[in-house]
ZAMARGU-4260 file (C-alpha; in steps of 0.2 Angstrom, whole numbers, plus 5000, padded with zeros to 4 digits):
<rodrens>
0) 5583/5364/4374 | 5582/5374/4358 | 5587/5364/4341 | 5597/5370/4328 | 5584/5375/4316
5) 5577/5388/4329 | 5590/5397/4323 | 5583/5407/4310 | 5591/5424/4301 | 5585/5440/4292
10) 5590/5438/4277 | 5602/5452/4269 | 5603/5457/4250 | 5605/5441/4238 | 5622/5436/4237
15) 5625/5416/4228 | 5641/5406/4236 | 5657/5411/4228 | 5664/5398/4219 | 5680/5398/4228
20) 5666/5390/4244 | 5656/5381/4234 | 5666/5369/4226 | 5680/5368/4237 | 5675/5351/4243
25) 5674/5346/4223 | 5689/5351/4219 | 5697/5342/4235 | 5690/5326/4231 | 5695/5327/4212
30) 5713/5329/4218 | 5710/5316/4231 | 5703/5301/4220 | 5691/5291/4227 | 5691/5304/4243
35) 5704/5290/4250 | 5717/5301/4262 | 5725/5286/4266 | 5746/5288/4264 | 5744/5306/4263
40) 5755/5309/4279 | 5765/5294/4274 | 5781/5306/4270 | 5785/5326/4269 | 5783/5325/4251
45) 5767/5316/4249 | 5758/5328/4262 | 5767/5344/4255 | 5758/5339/4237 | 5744/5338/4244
50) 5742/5351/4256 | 5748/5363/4242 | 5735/5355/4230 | 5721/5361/4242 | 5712/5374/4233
55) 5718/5393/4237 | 5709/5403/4249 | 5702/5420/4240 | 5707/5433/4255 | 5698/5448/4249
60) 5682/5435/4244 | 5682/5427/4264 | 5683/5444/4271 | 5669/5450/4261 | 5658/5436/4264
65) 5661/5435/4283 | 5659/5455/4283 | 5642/5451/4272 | 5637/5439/4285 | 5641/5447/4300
70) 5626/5461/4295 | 5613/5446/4296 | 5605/5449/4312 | 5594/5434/4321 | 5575/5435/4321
75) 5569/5441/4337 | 5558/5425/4338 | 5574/5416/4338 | 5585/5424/4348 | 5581/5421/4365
80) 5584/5401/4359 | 5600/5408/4353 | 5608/5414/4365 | 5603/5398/4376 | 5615/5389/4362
85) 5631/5401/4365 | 5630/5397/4382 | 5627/5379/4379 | 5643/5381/4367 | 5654/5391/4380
90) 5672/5384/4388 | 5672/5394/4404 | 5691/5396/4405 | 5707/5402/4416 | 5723/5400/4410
95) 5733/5411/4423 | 5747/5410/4433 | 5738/5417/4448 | 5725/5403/4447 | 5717/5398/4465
100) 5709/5384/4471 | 5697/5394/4476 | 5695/5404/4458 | 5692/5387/4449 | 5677/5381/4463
105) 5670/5396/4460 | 5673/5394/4441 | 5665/5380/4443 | 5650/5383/4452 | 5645/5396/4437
110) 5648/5385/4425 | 5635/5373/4434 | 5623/5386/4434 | 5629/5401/4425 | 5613/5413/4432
115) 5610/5411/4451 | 5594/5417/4451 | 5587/5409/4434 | 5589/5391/4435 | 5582/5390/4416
120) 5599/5394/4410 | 5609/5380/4403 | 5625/5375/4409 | 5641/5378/4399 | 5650/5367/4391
125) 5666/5367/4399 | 5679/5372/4408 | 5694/5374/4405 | 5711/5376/4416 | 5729/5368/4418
130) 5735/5350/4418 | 5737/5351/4438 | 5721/5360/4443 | 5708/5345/4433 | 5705/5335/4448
135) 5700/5350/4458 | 5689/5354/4444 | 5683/5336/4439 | 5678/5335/4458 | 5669/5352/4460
140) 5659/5346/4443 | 5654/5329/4448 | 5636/5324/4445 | 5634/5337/4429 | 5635/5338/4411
145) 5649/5351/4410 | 5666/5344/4404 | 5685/5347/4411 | 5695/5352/4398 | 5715/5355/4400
150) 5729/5365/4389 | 5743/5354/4385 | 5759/5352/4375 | 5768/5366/4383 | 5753/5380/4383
155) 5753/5394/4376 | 5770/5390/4366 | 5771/5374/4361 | 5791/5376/4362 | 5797/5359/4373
160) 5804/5343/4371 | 5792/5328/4364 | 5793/5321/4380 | 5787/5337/4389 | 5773/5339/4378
165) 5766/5322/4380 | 5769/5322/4400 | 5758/5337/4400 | 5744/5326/4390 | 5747/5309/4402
170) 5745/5321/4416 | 5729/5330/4410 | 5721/5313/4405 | 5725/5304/4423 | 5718/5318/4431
175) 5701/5313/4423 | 5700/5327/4408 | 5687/5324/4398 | 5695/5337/4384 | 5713/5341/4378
180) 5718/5357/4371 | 5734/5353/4365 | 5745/5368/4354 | 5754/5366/4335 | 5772/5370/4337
185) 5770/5384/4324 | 5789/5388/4320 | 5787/5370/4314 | 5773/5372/4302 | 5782/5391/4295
190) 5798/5382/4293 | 5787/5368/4281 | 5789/5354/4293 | 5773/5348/4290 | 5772/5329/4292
195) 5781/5334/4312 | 5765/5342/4315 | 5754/5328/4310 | 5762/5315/4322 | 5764/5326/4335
200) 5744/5327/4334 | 5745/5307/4332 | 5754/5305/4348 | 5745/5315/4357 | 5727/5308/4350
205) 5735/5290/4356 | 5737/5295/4372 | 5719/5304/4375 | 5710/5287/4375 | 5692/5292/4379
210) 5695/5313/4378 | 5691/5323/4366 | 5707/5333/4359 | 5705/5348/4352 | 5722/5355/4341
215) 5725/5373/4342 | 5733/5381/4328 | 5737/5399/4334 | 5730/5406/4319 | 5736/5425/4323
220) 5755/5419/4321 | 5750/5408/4304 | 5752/5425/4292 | 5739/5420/4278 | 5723/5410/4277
225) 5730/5396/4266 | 5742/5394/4281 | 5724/5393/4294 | 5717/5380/4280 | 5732/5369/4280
230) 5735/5369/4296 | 5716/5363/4299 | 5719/5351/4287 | 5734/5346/4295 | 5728/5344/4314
235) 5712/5334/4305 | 5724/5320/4298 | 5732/5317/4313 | 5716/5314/4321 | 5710/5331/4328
240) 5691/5331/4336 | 5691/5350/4335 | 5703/5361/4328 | 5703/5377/4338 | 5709/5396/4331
245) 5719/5402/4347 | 5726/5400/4363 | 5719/5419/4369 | 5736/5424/4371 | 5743/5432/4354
250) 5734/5446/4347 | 5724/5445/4333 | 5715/5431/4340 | 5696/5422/4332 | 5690/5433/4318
255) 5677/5427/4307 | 5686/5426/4294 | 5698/5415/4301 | 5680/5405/4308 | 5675/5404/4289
260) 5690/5395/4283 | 5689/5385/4297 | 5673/5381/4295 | 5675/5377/4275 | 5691/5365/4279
265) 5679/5355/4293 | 5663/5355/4280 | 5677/5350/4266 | 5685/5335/4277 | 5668/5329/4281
270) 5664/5329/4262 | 5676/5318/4259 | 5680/5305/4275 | 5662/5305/4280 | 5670/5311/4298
275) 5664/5329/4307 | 5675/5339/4316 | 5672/5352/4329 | 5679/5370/4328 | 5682/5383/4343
280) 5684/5400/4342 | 5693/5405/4355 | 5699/5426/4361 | 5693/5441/4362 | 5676/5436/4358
285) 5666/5447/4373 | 5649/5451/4367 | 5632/5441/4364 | 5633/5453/4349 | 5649/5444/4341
290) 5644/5428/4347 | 5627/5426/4337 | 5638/5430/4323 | 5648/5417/4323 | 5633/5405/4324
295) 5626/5414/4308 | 5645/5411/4300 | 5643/5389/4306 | 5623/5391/4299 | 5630/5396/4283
300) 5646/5389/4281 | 5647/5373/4287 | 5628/5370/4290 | 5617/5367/4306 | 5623/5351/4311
305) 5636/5363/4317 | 5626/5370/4327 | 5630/5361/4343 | 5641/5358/4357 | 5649/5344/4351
310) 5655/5353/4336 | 5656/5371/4339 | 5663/5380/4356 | 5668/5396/4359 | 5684/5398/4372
315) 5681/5411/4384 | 5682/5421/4400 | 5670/5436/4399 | 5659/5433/4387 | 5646/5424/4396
320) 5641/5437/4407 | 5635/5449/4394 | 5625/5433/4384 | 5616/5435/4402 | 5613/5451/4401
325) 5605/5450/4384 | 5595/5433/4388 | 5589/5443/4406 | 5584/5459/4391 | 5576/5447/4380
330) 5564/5439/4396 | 5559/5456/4404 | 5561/5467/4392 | 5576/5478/4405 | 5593/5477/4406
335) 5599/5469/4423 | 5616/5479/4430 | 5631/5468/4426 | 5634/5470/4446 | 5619/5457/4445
340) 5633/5442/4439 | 5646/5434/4447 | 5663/5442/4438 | 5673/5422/4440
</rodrens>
């Protein structure tokens, strides 16, 4: 199993960390004496002074850096050990109307063992699918590593009653879902109702006993990257293990400069409660090409103790069968024919 520091870069033309990045995490702490966060949700007003003292977000400095990073390539002695992570990091996932038992078994079985004919590949991480379909998954994945995660609060919209939302959750977690994916209400947050947000996360935390939750904040629908910073910082205090860019259904989706604030608010919360939170990216990322970005974006960002599955996934669908491809091209030197790989 590859380790983190395999994970070695070319390195581009010098550039030092802006100080918008680099001293975030100072300036957070310096507003937040004592790095104590206790009380900050405690009323609307408290959390609105503070989530508008969090230091700004520089858009045109985040889209440059993330554009600067995304040229760094992985050494080629690294790379086969890369692309073993991303799949190690992957959420195998369907979220569709038309979902079979027989498509999640099938799911199910390439998530076990993603490459047929190659039993060297790792297994996934997870899969993901609706509240009712996680006992058929739990069962189909018994005996491996690979988790069940299921979408929950009223997926994709988070638009329901409380109660709705929750049942969602206690129907996931007695199903034996080892993950929650739960969804911000984001008309909430837009309309300033930020302390709503933060027990809604609570309640839903309570009820996940042993499951990870991961909050997704729809960041395509959040207008700005101060909004995608709060709102991180938001789904953090109320107790969030991940905090996740999309739902794959609104367009844009992950970006890397999305992933780079992210990944600045989870290194800057860490900084000052002592506790790491995960971050998935999650929609339209397809390629191995795109995917070993990202990883240069965690390395960079946030650090290689990132550079895991407990605290960096990606959420997809199709982009496993083209890291594949690239793994098969990295061990014989050919590209195999995508007819080669299941298409679950």
């Amino acid at each position: 199993m590859a380790s983190s520091s395999q994970l070695e870069t070319t390195t581009a033309h010098p550039m030092q960390r802006a100080s918008w990045i680099g001293s975030a995490s100072d300036r957070v702490m310096a507003r937040t004496p004592g790095a104590a966060l206790d009380g900050v949700a405690s009323s609307e007003a408290s959390l609105r002074r503070f989530l508008m003292g969090l230091p700004g977000v520089d858009q045109t400095g985040v889209e440059a850096r993330a554009a600067m990073l995304a040229t760094r390539s992985i050494k080629a002695a690294s790379k086969l050990a890369a692309l073993d992570m991303v799949i190690r990091m992957i959420d195998l996932t369907t979220l569709e109307g038309a979902d079979t038992p027989g498509k999640i078994r099938a799911l199910c079985t390439k998530a076990r063992q993603p490459d047929l004919a190659d039993t060297a590949v790792p297994p996934v991480a997870a899969v993901c699918v609706y509240p009712d379909l996680v006992e058929l998954a739990k069962s189909a994945l018994s005996g491996t590593t690979v988790a069940v995660a299921s979408v929950a609060t009223a997926f994709p919209s988070g638009r329901a009653a409380m109660s709705v939302k929750l049942g969602d959750v206690r129907e996931a977690v007695a199903a034996g879902a080892d993950e929650v994916d739960m969804v911000i209400d984001r008309g909430a947050f837009l309309s300033g109702r930020y302390q709503s947000i933060v027990e809604e996360v609570r309640a839903v935390k309570d009820l996940c006993g042993t499951a990870h939750l991961k909050v997704i904040l729809e960041t395509g629908e959040l207008e700005t990257y101060d909004n995608v910073k709060r709102a991180s910082w938001l789904a953090m205090l109320g107790g969030a293990d991940f905090v996740k860019t999309s739902t794959g259904k609104v367009s844009p989706a992950a970006t890397l400069p999305v992933a780079l604030v992210m990944l600045e608010a989870v290194r800057d919360f860490d900084a000052v409660t002592g506790r790491k939170v995960g971050v998935k990216v999650a929609g339209g990322i397809r390629s191995a090409k795109d995917a070993l970005r990202y990883l240069v974006v965690v390395k960079e960002t946030a650090g290689e103790q990132w550079l895991d599955p407990g605290h960096f996934r990606f959420g997809a669908s199709s982009l496993l069968n083209d890291v594949l491809m690239q793994r098969a091209k990295q061990l014989t030197g050919v590209y195999p024919c995508a007819d080669d790989f299941s298409q679950d």
